[in-house]
C-alpha positions as a Markdown table, in Angstrom:
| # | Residue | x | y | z |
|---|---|---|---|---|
| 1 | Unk | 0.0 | 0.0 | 0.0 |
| 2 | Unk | 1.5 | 3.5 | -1.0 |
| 3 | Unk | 1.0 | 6.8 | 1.7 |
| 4 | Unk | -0.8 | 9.4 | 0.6 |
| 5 | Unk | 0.2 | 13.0 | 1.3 |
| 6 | Unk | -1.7 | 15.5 | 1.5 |
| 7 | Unk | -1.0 | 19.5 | 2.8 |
| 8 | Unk | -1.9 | 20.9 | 5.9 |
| 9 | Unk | -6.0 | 22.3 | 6.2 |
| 10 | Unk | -6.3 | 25.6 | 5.2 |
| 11 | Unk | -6.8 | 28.4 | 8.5 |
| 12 | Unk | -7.7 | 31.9 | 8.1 |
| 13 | Unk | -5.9 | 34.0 | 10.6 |
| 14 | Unk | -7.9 | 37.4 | 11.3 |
| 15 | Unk | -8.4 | 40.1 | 13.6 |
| 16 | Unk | -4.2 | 41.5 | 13.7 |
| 17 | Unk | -3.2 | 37.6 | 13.6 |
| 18 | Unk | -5.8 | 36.7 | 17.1 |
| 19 | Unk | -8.4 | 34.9 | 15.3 |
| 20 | Unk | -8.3 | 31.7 | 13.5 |
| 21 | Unk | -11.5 | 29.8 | 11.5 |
| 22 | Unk | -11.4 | 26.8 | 9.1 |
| 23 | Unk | -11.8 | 28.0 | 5.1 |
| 24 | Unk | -15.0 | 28.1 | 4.4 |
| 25 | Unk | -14.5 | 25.7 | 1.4 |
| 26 | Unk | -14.4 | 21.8 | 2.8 |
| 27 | Unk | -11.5 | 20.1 | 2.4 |
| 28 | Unk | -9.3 | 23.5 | 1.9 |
| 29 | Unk | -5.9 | 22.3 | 2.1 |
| 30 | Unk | -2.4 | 24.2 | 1.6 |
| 31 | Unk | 0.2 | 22.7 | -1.3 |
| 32 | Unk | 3.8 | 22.9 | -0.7 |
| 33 | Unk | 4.6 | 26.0 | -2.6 |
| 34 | Unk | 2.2 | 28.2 | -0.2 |
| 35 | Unk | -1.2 | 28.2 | -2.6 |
| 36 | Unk | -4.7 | 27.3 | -0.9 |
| 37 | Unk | -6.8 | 24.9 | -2.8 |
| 38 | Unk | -9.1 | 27.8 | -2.3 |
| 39 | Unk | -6.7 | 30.3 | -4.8 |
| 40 | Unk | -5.7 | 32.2 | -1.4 |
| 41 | Unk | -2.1 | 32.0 | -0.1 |
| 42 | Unk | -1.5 | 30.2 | 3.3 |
| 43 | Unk | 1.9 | 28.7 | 4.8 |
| 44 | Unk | 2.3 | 25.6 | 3.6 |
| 45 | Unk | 4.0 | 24.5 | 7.1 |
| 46 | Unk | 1.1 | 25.1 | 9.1 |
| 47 | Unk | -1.9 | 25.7 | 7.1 |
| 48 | Unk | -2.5 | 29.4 | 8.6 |
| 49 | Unk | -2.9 | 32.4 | 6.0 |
| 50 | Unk | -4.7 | 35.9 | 6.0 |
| 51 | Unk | -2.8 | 38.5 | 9.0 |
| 52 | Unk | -0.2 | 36.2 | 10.0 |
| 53 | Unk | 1.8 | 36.6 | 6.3 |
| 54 | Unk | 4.0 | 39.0 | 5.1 |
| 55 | Unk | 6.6 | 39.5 | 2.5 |
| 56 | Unk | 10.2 | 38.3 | 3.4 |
| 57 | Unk | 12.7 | 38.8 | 0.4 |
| 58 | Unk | 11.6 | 36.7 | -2.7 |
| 59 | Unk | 9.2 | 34.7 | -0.6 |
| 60 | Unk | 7.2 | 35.0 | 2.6 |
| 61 | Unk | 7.2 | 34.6 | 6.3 |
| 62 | Unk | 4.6 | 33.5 | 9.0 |
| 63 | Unk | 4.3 | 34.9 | 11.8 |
| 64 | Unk | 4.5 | 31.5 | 13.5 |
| 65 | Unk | 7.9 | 30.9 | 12.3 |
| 66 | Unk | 7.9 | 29.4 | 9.0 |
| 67 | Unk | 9.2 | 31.3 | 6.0 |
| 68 | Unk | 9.5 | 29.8 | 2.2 |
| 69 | Unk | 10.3 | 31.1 | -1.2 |
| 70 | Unk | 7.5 | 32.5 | -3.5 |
| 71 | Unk | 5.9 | 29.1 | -5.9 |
């Protein structure tokens, strides 16, 4: 039997980075390179995207640690 893997579930981080709720589309998850199933960008280590993101040289950073290059 082969593993499948699949990305972290999408989060939306609001409110200055305080709030988090599920995407509102089911089953919402966050590729590798940093892109929502949804279209919206989220860190790919952890799932979380809206507030917590910013620019960080020729990629992006989280505010929860994580940084990786634009996809």
């Amino acid at each position: 039997m082969s593993a499948v893997l699949t990305g972290h579930a999408h989060i939306k981080v609001t409110g200055g980075g305080l709030d988090f709720e599920p995407c509102e589309d089911p089953g919402c998850t966050v590729d590798p390179g940093g892109l929502a199933s949804c279209g919206r960008l989220a860190c790919p280590e952890c799932g979380c995207g809206g507030d917590n993101l910013e620019l960080a040289g020729d990629g992006y950073a989280c505010s929860f640690g994580h940084a990786w290059r634009a996809a």
